[in-house]
C-alpha positions, 0 to 999 in steps of 0.5 A: 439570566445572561449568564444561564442564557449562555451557558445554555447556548454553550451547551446547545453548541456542544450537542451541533458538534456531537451532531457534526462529529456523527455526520463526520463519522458517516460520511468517514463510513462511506470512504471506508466502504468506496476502499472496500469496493477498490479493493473488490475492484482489484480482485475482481481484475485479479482474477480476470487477467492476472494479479500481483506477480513473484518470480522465482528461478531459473532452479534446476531439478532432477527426478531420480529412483532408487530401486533395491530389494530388501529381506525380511524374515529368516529360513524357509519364511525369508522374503525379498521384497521390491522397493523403491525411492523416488526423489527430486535433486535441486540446485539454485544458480550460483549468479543470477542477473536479471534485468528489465523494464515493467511499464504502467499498463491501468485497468479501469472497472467502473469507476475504480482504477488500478495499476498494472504493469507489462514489460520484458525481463530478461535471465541469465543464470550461471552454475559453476557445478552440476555437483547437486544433482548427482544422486547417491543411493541411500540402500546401495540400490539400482539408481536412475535418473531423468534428464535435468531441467530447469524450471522458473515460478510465478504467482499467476501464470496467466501473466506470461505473455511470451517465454523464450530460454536457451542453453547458450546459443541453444534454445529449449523447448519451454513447456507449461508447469514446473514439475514442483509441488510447492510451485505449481504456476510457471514453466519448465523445460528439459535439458537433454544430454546436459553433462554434469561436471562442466558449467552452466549458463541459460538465458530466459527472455519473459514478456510479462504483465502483472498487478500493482505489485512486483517482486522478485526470490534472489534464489542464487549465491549471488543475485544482481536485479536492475528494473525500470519503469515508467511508474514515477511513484515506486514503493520498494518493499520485500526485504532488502530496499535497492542499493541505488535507485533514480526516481523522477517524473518519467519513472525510476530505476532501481538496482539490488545485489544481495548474495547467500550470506545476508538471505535464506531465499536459496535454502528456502527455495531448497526446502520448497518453501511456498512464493510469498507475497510482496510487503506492500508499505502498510502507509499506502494501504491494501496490502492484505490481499496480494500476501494472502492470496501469494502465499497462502494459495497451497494452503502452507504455513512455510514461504520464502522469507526474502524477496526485491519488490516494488509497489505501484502506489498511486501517493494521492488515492483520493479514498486514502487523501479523503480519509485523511481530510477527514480525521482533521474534520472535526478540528476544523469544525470547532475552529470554525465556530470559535471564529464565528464566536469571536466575530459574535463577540467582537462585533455585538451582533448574537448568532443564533445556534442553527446558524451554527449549525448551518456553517458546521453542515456546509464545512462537513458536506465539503468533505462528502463533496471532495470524495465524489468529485475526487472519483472523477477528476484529480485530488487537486483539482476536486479539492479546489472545487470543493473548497470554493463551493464551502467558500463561496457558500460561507461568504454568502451565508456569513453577510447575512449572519454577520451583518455586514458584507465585510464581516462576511468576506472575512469569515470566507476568507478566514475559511479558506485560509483553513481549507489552504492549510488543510490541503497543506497538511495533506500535500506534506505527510511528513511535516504534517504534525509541525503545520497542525501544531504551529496552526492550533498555536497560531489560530490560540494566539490570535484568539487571544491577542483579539479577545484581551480587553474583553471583560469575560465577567460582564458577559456572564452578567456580573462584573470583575470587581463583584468579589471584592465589592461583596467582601468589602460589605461585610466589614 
């Protein structure tokens, strides 16, 4: 009869924990539905201000018609026919230098926060030869050209604040637009009476204001990026990481130098590829929408394969550290009860399978409380309370249990040795899979060392010896 009580309760125990594993899973739904609403959140500040931003340029273009006639037909029934070709010529710089500062400027909607940025680049371009832009008449016709101009791209041209350009010391009249079918957001100005064989040098000067996401097309032969930022926790995407950087809690500094023989921007950009979007790092989440929107907004299949980027991930996103706490829920749930069923054993006093899952709802809903709090106040500072608030909780509710008001204070204690590792594991992602192992392998070892004189047959209602002493009566 003891020993089908406690498979029984084995079994009633095993249901609490399927019951558990289904609140775990709701209360997981709900995180996953709060990142839907940041991200709606993002959009939704996206399109009243502006959104992630791609900078391509300066590049300059020149517009220019072909004209001939052709003949078709022979004799009386000979014909001359008007034709005419219109074509763009381009050239991307030979060195680009870009150097600015892009501060965190947060904007809030609702609840939900999210990261800009404002600041000032400023351009220099250099073309050592105009030779590209030079026409040559493909029918021997008539050829005629416009007078060169510069253009420079971004994702939103909402985020241009102020534009300032020069040719030397002269300054050119900036208009909206640039003139390019693949390009359609940004600015261009003309360059009159520009002489093609001798060298070019044009300064830009931008103020502008983006979100969460920065990158830059190394459209030149050779291109030199420096930025700096007040944000301390930068995520370098694109396709080439910085050749130095410096990041500390008053922000980082980052430095690039790539040239044409380890980039196919400046052919892309040639090809009139569309901007792409920045790689965000797939580990800090919501990459999906700066990408498609970027480079799927002219509905092409080509972009630009190569930008310098950086990303203002926030590194303890209380919807990304809840999600986490989550997925080592169920963990800590199960080893919660071995605890309680070791103190049961230990103690002689039996606990009831509703007290069990009384302790399991107070260790699940502390996940639901550290999600609500984390919305309005730090991870940390959430987790601390939540975690007190189970603690105290389990300390109360484990006297009564127990029996006894030391046995209690034991219980809480050894749960918040669990809270402590699990905000451990959290705080160090990289070494995360180390302190998860050594804690299973410690909480086994001490499950094991406590429980070695105990005589597991005799809690089944029958003792180790019951084998042999049978066999002996059969002789």
């Amino acid at each position: 009869m003891q020993s089908k009580a406690l498979w029984w309760k084995l079994l009633i125990l095993g249901g609490v924990t399927l019951l558990l594993l289904m609140v775990l899973m709701r209360i997981g739904w709900l995180v996953d539905e709060r990142q839907q609403r940041q991200r709606a959140a993002e959009a939704s500040v996206a399109l009243a201000q502006a959104g992630p931003q791609v900078l391509l340029g300066p590049v300059l273009q020149r517009s220019c018609t072909e004209e001939w006639e052709s003949v078709s037909g022979t004799g009386k029934e000979q014909t001359r026919n008007a034709e005419r070709r219109d074509f763009v010529l381009s050239a991307v710089p030979a060195e680009l230098g870009v150097n600015g500062t892009l501060n965190q400027e947060q904007r809030e909607r609702g609840l939900f926060k999210v990261n800009g940025y404002a600041g000032e680049l400023a351009l220099q371009a250099r073309w050592a030869s105009l030779g590209a832009l030079v026409p040559v008449a493909e029918h021997k016709g008539r050829l005629s050209c416009e007078d060169p101009r510069v253009m420079v791209a971004v994702s939103d041209a909402r985020g241009l604040r102020a534009v300032t350009l020069k040719r030397g010391a002269e300054p050119l009249a900036v208009r909206p637009g640039t003139r390019h079918g693949s390009y359609p957001h940004g600015l261009h100005a003309v360059l009159p009476d520009q002489s093609l064989d001798q060298p070019l040098t044009l300064t830009v000067a931008i103020k502008l204001i983006g979100m969460t996401d920065f990158g830059i097309v190394p459209a030149a032969s050779a291109t030199q990026v420096k930025l700096r930022s007040n944000w301390p926790h930068p995520s370098f995407g694109g396709r080439f990481l910085p050749m130095s950087k410096r990041i500390d809690d008053s922000g980082f500094e980052a430095q690039w130098q790539v040239t044409e023989l380890a980039t196919t921007a400046p052919r892309d950009v040639l090809a009139g590829f569309a901007l792409p979007g920045v790689a965000r790092d797939p580990d800090v989440g919501q990459a999906a929408y700066a990408s498609a929107r970027v480079a799927g907004q002219e509905g092409r299949a080509e972009v630009v394969a190569d930008t310098l980027a950086f990303s203002m991930i926030d590194p303890v996103n209380p919807y990304v550290m809840s999600d986490r706490a989550i997925k080592y829920g169920l963990m800590f749930i199960v080893l919660t009860f071995v605890s309680v069923g070791l103190l049961e054993l230990l103690s002689g006093r039996r606990v009831h399978p509703v007290q069990y899952l009384l302790v399991g709802l107070a260790m699940t809903l502390f996940f639901l409380l550290l999600l609500s709090l984390s919305e309005h106040l730090s991870f940390s500072l959430s987790y601390v309370l939540a975690a007190g608030a189970a603690v105290g909780l389990l300390t109360f509710y484990g006297t009564s249990m127990l029996g006894a008001a030391w046995r209690g204070l034991g219980f809480g204690t050894m749960v918040a040795v669990l809270y402590g590792a699990l905000y451990l594991l959290l705080s160090l992602e990289t070494a995360s899979l180390l302190v998860g192992a050594t804690l299973l392998f410690a909480v086994l070892a001490a499950v094991m060392a406590l429980t070695r004189r105990i005589d597991w047959y005799a809690l089944g209602g029958r003792t180790a010896d019951l084998p042999a002493a049978a066999s002996a009566g059969t002789r």
